[in-house]
N, C-alpha and C positions, 0 to 999 in steps of 0.2 A: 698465438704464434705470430713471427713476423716476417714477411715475403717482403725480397728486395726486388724491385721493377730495375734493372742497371742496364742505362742509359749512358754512362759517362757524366759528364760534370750536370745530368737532369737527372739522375738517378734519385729515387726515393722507395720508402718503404709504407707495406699494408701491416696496417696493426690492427689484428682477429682477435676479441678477445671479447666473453659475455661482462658487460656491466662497464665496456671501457665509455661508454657516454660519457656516467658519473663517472669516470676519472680524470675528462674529457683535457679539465686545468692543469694533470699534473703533466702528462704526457704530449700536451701541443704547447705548453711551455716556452720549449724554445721559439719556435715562433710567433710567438706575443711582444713584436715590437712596440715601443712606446705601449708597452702595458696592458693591451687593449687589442681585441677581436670585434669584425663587423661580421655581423653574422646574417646571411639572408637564406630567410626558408620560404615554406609557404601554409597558407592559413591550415593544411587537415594535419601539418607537421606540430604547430604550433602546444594543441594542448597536451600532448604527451609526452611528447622529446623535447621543446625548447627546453621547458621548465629544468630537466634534468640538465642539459649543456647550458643554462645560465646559472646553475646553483654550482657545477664543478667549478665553472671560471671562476664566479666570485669568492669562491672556498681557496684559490691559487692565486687571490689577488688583481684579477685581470679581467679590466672593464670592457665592455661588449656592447656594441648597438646591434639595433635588430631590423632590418628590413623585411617587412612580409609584404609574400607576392600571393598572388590568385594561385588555386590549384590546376593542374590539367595541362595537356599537350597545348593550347592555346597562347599559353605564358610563353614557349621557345616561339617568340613572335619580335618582329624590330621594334613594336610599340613598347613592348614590354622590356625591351633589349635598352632604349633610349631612357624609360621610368627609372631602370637601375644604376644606369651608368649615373643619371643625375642625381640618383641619390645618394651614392659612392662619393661623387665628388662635395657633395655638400657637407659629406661626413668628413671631409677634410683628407680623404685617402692621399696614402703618399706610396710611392714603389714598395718602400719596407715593409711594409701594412701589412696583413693576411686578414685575404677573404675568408669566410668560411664558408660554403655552402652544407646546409642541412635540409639532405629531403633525398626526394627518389633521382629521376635520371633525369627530367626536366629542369631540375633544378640546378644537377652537379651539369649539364648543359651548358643553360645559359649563365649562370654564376661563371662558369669557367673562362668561356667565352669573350664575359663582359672584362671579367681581368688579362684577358689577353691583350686587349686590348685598350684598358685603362692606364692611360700616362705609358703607353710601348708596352705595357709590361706589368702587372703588379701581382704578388704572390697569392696563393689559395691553396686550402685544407676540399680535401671530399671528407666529408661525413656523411654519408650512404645510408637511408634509414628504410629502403626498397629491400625486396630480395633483388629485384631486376639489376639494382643499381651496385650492390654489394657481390654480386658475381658477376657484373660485366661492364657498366658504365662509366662506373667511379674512377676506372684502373683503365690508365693507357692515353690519354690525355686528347681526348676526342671532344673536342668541343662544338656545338651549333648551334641555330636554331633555324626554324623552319620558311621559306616561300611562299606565296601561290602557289608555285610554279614544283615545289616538292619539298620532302624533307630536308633536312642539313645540310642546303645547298649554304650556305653562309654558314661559316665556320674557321675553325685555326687547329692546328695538333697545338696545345700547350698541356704541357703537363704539371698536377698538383706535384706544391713540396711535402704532401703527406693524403696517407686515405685511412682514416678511422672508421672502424667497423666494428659494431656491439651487435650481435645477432640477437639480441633482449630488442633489439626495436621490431623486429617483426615480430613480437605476440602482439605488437594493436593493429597488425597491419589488415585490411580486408582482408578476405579470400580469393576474392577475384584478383587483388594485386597479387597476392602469394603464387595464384598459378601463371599468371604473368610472369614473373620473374622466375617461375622453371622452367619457362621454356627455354631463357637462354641459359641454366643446368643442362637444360639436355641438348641444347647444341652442344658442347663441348664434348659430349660423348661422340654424338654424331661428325665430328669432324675429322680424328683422328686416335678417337679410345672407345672400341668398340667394346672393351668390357667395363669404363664407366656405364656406356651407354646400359648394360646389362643390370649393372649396377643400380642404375636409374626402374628401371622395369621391377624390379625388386623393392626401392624403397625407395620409389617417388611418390607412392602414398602415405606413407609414414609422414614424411616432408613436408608434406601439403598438411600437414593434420597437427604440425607441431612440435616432431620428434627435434629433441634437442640433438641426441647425435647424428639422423639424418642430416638435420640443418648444418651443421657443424663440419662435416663430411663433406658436403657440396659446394658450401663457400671455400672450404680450403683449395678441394680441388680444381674449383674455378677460377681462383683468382691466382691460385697455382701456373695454370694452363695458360691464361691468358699472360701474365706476367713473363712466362717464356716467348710465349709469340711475340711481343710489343719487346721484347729487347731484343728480338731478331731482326726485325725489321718496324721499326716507328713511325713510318709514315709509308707504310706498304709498297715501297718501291722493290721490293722482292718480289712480292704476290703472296707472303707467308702470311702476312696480317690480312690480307682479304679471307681467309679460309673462314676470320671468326663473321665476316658477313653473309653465311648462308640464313636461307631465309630472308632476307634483308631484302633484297631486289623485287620477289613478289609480294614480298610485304609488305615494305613500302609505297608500292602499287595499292594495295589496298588499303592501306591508309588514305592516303589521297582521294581515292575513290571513297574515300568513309567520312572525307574534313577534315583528317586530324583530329580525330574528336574521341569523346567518350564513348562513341559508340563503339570501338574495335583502341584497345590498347596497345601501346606498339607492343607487348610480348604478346598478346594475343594474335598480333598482324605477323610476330617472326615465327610462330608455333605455325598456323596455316600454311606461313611459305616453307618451310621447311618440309613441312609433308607435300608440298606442291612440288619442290625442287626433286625431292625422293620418287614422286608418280610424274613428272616430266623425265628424269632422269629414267628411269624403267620404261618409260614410251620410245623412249630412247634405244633403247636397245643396251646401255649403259649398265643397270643395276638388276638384279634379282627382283624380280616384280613381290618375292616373299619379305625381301627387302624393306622395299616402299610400305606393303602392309600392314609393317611391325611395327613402323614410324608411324604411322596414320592411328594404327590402332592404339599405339602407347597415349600418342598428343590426344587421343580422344579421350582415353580413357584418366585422363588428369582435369578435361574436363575443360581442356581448352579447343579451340575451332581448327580442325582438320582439312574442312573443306571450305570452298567458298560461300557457301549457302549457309552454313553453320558461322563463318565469320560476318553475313548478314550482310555480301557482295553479290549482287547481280547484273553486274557488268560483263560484257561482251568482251572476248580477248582483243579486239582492237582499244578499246575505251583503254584498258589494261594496259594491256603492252606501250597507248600512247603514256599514259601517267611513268611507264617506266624509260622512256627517250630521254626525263630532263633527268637520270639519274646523274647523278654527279662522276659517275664513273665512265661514263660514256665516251669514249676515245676512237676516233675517223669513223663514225657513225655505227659503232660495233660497241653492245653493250657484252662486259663479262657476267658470265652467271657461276654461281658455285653451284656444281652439281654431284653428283656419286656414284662409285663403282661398285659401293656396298656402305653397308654402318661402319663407320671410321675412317672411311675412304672418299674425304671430300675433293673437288680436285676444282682449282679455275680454268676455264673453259671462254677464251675469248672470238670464238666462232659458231656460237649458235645462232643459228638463224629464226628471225622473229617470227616470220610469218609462221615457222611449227610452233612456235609458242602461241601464239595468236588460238591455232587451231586445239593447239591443248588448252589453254581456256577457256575457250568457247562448250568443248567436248566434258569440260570438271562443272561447269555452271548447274547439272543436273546428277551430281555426283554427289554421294552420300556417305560418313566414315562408316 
């Protein structure tokens, strides 16, 4: 199937289809100027997916260099942002050119990024080989990479001239990456379709296990959903694109608190906040505390981290709360949280007060799903 992201004169299309890797030459075609794709992945992409998107191109004609970078949240780094850009240029990149990025979400990141910013401007492909990346990153033109100081504080909205999606790459994907990347499926329940969400509770084990029509089902209806938000508003000046940042905010607190590292995934870091926002929203007085339950108990029962003990955080709600001040959304010292009135009922919320947050995480540190 094919989903148009319309934007006006940045509009572009998601092409969903099992086996479009090896197709990868006949259908990015058109964009193969001067003949030739740079293609940058990274080394755990390399032996299963390159292979297959260097054999389409060359079958269509169309010569490719390859940059490989390191794996891991560490590569959305300026060191790593500066390796690329100087390798782009060495490769002779012109504006016309197209990047390709091939890999998970760190990859469609910084690739994206680095073209944003290469000669003003230079074009790029996502080829999404995550589930994380294929139902949320690749789509909407989110670029970053990461600070000291926090996540995708450094960044650009630019968006690809296309996103190619073969759901055949997640059968080499780990397991752990696989439920990484449903958490943000089941965000999109949780945002405003409370019977995805249901949907999800039904056969998000299937999903996780391989079922080809689960798989198939959840990327449509996520790149679906997102596709709509991101042509409503593109750079969130609505507040309609913030909705897909639930989870995000204590998340990425816990990231920070965790390195950026392998230790805690960011889907792993959006699953915990999400069930965090769900039991902060119910302390609240906000959500059906049966509500919050169903949330906590689903993210558990996938297998990913509900609580903060479980995502392997023992941090004090201040330590917390301070990692969430440098969020990038931070406006006259008032951070927004996305929180709920129920499943499907996300709402932004730019008046909560920290010090209850503080107290609710301090109060979850001993909390169990």
């Amino acid at each position: 199937m094919t989903v148009r992201v319309s934007l006006g004169d940045r509009s572009y299309d998601i092409t969903i289809e099992n086996g479009a890797l090896d197709r990868a030459g006949e259908l990015l075609a058109p964009y193969a100027a001067r003949g030739r794709f740079i293609v940058v992945t990274d080394r755990n992409i390399v032996p299963n997916q390159l292979y297959r998107l260097e054999t389409s191109l060359t079958a269509a004609g169309i010569a490719s260099a390859v940059e490989v970078l390191p794996p891991g949240e560490s590569t959305k780094s300026w060191a790593m942002l500066e390796k690329l850009t100087d390798a782009l240029l060495s490769y002779g990149v012109e504006r016309g050119d197209t990047i390709v990025a091939l890999g998970g979400g760190v990859i469609g990141d910084l690739v994206g990024f680095a073209a944003s910013i290469l000669k003003r401007g230079c074009r790029f492909v996502q080829v999404p080989t995550t589930l994380l990346a294929q139902v949320d990153s690749s789509v909407g033109g989110k670029t970053a990479i990461n600070s000291k100081a926090g996540k995708n504080l450094i960044g650009a909205f630019y968006q690809p001239a296309h996103v190619l999606i073969d759901p055949t790459t997640l059968d080499t994907l780990p397991p752990r990456e696989t439920r990484a990347g449903y958490a943000e499926v089941v965000k999109y329940g949780l945002i405003d379709d409370a019977d995805f969400f249901a949907w999800c509770e039904a056969n998000g084990a299937k999903l996780l296990a391989g079922d080809p029509e689960a798989r198939a089902v959840a990327i449509a209806k996520s790149v679906g959903a997102k596709a709509r938000i991101v042509g409503e508003d593109e750079r969130e000046t609505s507040g309609r694109r913030a909705l897909l940042n639930l989870g995000h905010t204590f998340g990425h607190a816990l990231e920070a608190e965790t390195g950026f590292s392998d230790r805690l995934l960011h889907g792993e870091a959006v699953a915990a906040g999400m069930a965090l926002a769900f039991r902060f929203s119910a302390a609240q007085g906000l959500c059906p505390a049966e509500n919050a339950r169903r949330v906590t108990a689903h993210i558990a029962a996938a297998g990913l981290p509900a609580t903060l003990q479980a995502a392997g955080v023992d941090a004090d709600g201040a330590t917390l709360v301070g990692h969430m001040k440098h969020d990038k959304k931070m406006e006259g010292g008032r951070l927004p949280f996305l929180l709920a009135r129920g499943i499907g009922q996300t709402f932004l919320d730019k008046q909560v007060d920290l010090t209850a947050v503080e107290a609710f995480l301090d109060a979850e540190r001993t909390a169990t799903a």
